[in-house]
C-alpha positions as CSV (number, residue, x, y, z in Angstrom):
1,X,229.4,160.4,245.3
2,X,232.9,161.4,243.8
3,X,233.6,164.5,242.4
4,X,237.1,166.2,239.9
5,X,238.0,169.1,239.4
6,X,238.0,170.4,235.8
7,X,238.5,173.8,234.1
8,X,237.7,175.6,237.1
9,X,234.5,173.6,238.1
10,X,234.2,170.6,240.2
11,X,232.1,168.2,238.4
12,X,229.6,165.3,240.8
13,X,229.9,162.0,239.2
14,X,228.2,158.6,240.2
15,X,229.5,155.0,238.7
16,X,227.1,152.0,238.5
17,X,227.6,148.7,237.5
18,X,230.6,146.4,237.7
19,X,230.2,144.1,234.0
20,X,230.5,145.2,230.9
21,X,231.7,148.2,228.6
22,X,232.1,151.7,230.0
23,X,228.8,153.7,229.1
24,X,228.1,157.9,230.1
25,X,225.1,159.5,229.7
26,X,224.7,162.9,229.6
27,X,221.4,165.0,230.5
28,X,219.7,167.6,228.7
29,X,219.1,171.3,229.1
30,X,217.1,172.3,232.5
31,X,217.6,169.2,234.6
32,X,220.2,167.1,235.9
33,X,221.7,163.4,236.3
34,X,218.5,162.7,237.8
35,X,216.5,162.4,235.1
36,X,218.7,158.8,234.0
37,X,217.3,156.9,236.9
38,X,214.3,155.0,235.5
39,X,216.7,153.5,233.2
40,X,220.0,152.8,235.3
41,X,218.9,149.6,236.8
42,X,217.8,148.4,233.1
43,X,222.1,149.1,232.8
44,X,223.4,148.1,235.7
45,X,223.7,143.9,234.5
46,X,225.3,144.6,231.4
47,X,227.4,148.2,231.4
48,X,229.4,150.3,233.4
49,X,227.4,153.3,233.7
50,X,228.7,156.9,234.7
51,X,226.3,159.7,235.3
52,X,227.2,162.8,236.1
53,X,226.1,166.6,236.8
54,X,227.0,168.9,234.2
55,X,228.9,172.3,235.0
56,X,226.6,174.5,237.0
57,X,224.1,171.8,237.2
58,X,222.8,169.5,240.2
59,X,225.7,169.0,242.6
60,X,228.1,170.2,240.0
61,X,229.6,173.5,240.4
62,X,230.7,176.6,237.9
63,X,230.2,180.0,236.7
64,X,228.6,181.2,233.1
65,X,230.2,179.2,230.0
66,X,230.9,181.7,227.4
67,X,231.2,179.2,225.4
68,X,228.7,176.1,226.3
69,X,228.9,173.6,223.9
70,X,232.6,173.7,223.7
71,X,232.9,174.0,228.1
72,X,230.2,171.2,228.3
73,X,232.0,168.9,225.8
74,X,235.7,169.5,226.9
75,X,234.6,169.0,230.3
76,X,232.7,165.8,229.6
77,X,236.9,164.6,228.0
78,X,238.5,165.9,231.2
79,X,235.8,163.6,233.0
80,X,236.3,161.2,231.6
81,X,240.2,160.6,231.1
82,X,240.3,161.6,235.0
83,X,237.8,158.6,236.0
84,X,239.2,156.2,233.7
85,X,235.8,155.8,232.0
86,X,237.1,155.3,228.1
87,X,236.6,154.8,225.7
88,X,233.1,154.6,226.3
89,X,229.3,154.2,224.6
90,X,228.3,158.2,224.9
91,X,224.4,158.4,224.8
92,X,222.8,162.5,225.0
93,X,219.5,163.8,225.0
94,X,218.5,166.8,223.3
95,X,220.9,169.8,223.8
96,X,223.8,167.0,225.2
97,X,223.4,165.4,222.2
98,X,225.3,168.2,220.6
99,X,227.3,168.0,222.9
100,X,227.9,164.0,222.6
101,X,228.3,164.8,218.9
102,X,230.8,167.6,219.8
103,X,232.9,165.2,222.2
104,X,233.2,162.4,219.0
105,X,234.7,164.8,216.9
106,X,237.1,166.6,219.2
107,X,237.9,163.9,221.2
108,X,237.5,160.3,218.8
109,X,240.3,158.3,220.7
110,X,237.5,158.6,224.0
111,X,234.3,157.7,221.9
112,X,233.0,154.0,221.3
113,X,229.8,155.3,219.6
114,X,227.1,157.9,220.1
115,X,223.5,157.4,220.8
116,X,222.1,160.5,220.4
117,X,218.2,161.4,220.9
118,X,216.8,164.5,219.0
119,X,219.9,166.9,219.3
120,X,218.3,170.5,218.7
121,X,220.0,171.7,215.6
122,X,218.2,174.9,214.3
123,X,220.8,175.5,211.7
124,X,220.2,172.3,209.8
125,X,216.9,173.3,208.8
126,X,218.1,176.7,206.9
127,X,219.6,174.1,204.4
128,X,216.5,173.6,202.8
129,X,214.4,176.5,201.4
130,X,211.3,174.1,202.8
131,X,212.2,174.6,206.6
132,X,213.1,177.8,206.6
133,X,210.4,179.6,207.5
134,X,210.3,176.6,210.4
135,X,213.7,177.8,211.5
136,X,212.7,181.2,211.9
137,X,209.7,180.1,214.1
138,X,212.0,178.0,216.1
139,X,214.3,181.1,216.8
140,X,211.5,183.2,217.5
141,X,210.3,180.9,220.3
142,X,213.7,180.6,221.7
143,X,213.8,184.6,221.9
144,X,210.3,184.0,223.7
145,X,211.7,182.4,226.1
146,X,215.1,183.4,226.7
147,X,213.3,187.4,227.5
148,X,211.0,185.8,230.1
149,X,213.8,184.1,231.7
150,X,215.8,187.8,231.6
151,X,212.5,189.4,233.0
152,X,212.5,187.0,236.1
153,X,210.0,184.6,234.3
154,X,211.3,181.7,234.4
155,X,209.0,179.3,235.7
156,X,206.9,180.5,233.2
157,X,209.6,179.6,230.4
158,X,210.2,176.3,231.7
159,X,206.4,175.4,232.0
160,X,206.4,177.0,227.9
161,X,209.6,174.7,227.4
162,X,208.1,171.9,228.7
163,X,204.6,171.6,227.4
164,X,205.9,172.4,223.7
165,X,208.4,169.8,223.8
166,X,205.9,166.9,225.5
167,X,203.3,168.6,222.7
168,X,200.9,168.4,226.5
169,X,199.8,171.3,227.8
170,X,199.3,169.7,230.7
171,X,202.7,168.2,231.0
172,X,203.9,170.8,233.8
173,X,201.2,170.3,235.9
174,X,202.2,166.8,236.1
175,X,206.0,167.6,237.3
176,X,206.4,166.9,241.0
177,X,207.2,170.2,243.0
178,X,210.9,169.2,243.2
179,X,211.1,168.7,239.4
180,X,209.8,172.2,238.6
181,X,212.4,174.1,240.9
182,X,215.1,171.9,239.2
183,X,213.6,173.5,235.7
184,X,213.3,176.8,237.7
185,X,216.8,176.8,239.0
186,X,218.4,175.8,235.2
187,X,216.8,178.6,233.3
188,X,219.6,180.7,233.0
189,X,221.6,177.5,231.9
190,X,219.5,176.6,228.9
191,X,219.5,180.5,228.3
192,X,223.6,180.2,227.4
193,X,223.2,177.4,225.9
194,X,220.8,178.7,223.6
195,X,222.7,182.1,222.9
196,X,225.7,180.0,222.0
197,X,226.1,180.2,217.9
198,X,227.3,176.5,218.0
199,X,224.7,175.4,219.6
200,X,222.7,176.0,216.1
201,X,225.2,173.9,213.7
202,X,227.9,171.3,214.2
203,X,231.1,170.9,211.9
204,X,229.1,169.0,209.2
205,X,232.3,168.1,207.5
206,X,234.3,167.0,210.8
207,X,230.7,165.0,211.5
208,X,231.2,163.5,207.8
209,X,234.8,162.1,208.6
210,X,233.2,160.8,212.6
211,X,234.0,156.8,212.0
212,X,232.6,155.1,215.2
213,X,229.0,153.8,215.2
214,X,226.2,156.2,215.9
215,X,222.7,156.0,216.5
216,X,219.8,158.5,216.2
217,X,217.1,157.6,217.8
218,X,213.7,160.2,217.3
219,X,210.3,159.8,219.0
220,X,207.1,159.1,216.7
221,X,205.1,161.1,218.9
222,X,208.1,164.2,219.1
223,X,207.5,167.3,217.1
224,X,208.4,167.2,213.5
225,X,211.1,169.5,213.3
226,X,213.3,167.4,215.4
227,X,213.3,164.7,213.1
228,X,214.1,166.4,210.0
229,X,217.2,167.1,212.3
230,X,218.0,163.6,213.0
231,X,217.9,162.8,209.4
232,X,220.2,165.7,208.3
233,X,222.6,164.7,210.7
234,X,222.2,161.3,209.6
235,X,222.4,161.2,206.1
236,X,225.9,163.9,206.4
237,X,227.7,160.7,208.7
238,X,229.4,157.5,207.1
239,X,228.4,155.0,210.3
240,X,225.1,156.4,211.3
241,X,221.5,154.9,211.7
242,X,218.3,156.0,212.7
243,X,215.9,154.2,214.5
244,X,212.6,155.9,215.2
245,X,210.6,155.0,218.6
246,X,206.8,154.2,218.2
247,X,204.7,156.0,220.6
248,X,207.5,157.8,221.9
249,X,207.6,161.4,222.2
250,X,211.1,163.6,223.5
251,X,211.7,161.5,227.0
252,X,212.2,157.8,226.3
253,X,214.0,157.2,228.8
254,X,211.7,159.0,231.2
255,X,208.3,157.2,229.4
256,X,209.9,154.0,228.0
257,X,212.9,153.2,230.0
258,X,212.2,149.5,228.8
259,X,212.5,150.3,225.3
260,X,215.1,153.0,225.1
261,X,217.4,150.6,226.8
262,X,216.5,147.5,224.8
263,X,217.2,150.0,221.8
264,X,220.5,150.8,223.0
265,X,221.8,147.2,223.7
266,X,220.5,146.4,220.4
267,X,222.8,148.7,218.7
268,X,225.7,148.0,220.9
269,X,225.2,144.2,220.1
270,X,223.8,144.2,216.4
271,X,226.6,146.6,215.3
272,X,229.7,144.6,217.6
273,X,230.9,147.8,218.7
274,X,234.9,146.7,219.8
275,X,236.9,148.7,222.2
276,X,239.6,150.8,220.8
């Protein structure tokens, strides 16, 4: 366990690995570093993984982000320049991939490439008269939730959270006791995150200049939505690809460590990806 101190927080990291390049992955809304294990001994022959707890997550300490996506992202630099861990493969899932997204184009001289699974982009979808109406939806659901969390419901929000994004509505009931009062406990996280207006819509245009590799990767079982935001994102970046997972839905790397990780390597190998 090692731990730095940035911006007021002290941030729990873990390294793995001794060969190969320098690789971080970043965990999504309502859990934390945890959720990477199934696929860190798939890593641990060929990278030099860091994992790490995000501010006010897991081991990792810190008050309410005013600003998450910015906090979560300049934190992740600081991190990274104080561990000498760059520049490095950056691979998020769902709201960190915003956040990996955010990090390339504030920070470039740390980035490799970005794997990024299903970022949740709301925003995107008001470009198209077609997906409005979905986009409204989607902020109504978020509103859902985030007033269950304020009304001391939020075990119910994460079992709504969790079933919808699974598309199981028995997914919760398959969460181990300790996993639910990790979803319990980060309510209130994925509440800021959520009420944070970047959170809805990156720089497009920075995004269009971003030069490193970067991969999209979407499960064929996930819901809809979150492909058409893959592919928005895709088709605005110069160096992007999108690879779609087949029976696959939000979790790969929870459901298909095997294949998320032979994904990954793929990319890093197919597309030569050279240090800086």
């Amino acid at each position: 366990m090692s731990v730095v101190d940035v911006g007021g927080a002290r941030l729990f990291f873990e390294r793995q690995g001794e060969e190969g390049d320098p690789i971080v992955l970043i965990h999504g809304s309502w859990v934390d570093h945890r959720t990477w294990e199934p696929i860190l001994p798939l890593l641990a022959g060929s990278m030099r993984t860091l994992v790490y707890d995000r501010r006010g997550h897991g081991e990792s300490s810190g008050g309410p982000r005013p600003e998450p996506l910015r906090t979560d992202a300049e934190d992740l630099a600081e991190l990274l320049v104080a561990s000498d861990h760059y520049p490095v493969h950056v691979v998020g899932h769902s709201y960190e991939g915003n956040v990996a997204l955010r990090l390339g184009v504030d920070h470039p001289e740390l980035v490799r490439s970005l794997v990024v699974h299903e970022p949740a982009l709301i925003g995107l979808l008001d470009d198209d008269p077609a997906t409005q109406p979905e986009a409204a939806r989607l902020r109504a659901d978020v509103a859902t939730l985030t007033a269950l969390i304020d009304h001391g419901r939020s075990e119910e929000a994460a079992r709504e959270f969790v079933n919808a994004f699974a598309q199981d509505p028995e997914a919760w009931t398959r969460l181990s006791p300790e996993w639910k009062r990790t979803f319990v406990k980060n309510a209130s996280r994925w509440r800021e995150e959520f009420a944070d207006p970047a959170t809805e819509r990156p720089d497009l245009l920075a995004l269009s200049e971003f030069m490193s590799p970067v991969l999209f990767t979407e499960g064929a079982l996930s819901p809809p939505f979150l492909h058409r935001m893959s592919e928005a994102l895709r088709s605005r970046m110069k160096n992007a690809y999108l690879v779609r997972l087949p029976d696959v839905g939000h979790f790969p790397h929870l459901t298909h460590p095997a294949l998320y990780v032979g994904v990954l390597h793929r990319f890093l190998v197919e597309r030569d990806v050279p240090a800086m």
